[in-house]
C-alpha positions in Angstrom: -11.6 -34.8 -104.4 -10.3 -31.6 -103.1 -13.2 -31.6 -100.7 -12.7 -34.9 -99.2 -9.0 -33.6 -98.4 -10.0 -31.0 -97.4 -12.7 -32.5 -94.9 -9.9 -35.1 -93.7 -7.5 -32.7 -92.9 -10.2 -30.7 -91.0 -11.4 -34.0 -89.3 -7.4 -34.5 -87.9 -7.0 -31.0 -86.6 -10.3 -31.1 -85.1 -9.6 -34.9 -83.1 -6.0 -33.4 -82.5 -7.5 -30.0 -81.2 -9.9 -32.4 -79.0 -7.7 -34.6 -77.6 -5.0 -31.5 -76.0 -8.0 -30.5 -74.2 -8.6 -33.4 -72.5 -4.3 -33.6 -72.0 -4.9 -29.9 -70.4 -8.2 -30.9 -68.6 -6.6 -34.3 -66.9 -3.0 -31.8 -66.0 -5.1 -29.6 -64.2 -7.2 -32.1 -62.4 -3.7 -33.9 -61.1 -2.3 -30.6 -60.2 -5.4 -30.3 -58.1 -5.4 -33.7 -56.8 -1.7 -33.0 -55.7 -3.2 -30.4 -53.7 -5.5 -31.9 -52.1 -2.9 -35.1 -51.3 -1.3 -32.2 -48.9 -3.1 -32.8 -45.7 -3.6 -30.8 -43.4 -2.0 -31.5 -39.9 -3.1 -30.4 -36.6 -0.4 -27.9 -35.0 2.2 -26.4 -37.1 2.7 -27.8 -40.7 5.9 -27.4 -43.4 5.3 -28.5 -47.2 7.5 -26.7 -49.9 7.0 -26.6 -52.9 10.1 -27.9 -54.0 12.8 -29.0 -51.7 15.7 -29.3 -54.3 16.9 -26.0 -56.3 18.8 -26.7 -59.2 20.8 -24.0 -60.3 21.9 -25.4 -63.4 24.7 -24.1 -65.7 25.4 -20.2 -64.1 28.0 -17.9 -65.0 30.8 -16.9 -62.6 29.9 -14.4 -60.1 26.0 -14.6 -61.5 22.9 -14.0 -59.3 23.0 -16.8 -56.8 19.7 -15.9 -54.9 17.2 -18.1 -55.3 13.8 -19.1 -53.1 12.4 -22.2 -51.0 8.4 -21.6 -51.2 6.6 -23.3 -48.5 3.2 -23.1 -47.0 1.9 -24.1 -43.5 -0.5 -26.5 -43.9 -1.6 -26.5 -40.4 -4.1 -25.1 -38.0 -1.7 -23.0 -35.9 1.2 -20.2 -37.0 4.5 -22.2 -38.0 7.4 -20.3 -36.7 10.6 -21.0 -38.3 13.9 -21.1 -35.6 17.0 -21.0 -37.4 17.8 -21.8 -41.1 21.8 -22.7 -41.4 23.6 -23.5 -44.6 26.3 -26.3 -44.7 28.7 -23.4 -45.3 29.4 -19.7 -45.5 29.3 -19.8 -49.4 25.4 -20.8 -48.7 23.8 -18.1 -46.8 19.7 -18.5 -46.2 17.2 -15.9 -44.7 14.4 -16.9 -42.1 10.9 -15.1 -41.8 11.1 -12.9 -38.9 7.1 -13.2 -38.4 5.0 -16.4 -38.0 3.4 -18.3 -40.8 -0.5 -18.2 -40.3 -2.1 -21.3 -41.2 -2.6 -21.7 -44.8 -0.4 -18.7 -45.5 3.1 -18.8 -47.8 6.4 -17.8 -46.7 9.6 -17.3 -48.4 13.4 -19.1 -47.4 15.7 -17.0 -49.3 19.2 -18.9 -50.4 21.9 -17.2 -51.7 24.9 -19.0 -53.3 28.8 -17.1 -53.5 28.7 -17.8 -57.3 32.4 -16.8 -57.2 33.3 -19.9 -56.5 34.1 -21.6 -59.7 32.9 -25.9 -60.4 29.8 -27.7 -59.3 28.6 -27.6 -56.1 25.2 -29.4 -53.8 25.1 -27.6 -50.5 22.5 -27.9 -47.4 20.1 -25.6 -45.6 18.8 -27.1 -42.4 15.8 -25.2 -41.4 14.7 -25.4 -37.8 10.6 -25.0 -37.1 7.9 -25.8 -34.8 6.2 -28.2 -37.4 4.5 -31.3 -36.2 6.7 -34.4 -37.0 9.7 -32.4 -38.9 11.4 -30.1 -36.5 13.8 -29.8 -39.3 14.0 -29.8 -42.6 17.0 -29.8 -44.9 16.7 -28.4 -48.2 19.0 -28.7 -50.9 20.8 -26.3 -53.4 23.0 -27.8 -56.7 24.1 -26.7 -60.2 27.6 -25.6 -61.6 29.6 -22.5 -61.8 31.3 -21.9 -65.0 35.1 -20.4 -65.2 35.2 -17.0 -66.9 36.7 -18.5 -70.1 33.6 -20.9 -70.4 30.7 -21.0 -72.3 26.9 -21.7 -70.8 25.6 -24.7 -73.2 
């Protein structure tokens, strides 16, 4: 009797074991099918990874830099303009060189966490990519008072 347990519960882990592979296997063949969805575009091209930062629940006067990822998806170097926040609590840094094709580049963003309450500010970013001269980007979360508590 013992062994037939035994074998059953060996049977479920095993099915169970099976079947997180294939969860895993399928997760990594969307991720790489989201990839590929990317296309390339002739002249200079813009795709970040995420165009939405959320912040979340920070403390007053916390770190508010954070980072826009992007990647030129062209043929030719993307050169980014200008990059302007909505206001002077949101203050973004632009790559000084161009972005060869295929290549990353970085779109720094830093919040004035010393302003206490929630907030959702802009950063327009100004390029030579085909189709999206600019871009705006967006930045949210909330700032806690001193006297709260992060939940």
């Amino acid at each position: 009797m013992k062994k037939i347990v035994l074998i059953a519960v060996l049977a479920v882990f095993g099915i169970s074991s099976s079947n997180a592979q294939e969860t895993s296997k399928k997760m990594r063949a969307s991720a790489k099918t989201a990839v590929a969805k990317v296309a390339n575009v002739n002249g200079a091209g813009l795709v970040f990874e995420n165009e939405t930062i959320d912040y979340g629940t920070i403390a007053h006067n916390a770190d508010g830099n954070r980072q826009f990822v992007f990647t030129n998806n062209g043929n030719k170097p993307l050169i980014i303009t200008n990059t302007q926040g909505s206001c002077g609590c949101t203050v973004p840094t632009t790559p000084k060189e161009p972005i060869l094709p295929g290549a990353k580049g970085v779109i720094g963003v830093k919040y004035a966490t010393d302003r206490v309450g929630p907030f959702t500010k802009t950063v327009t970013v100004t390029s030579n990519a085909e189709g999206q001269a600019t871009k705006t980007l967006t930045i949210k979360g909330t700032v806690l008072a001193d006297n709260e508590k992060k939940s």
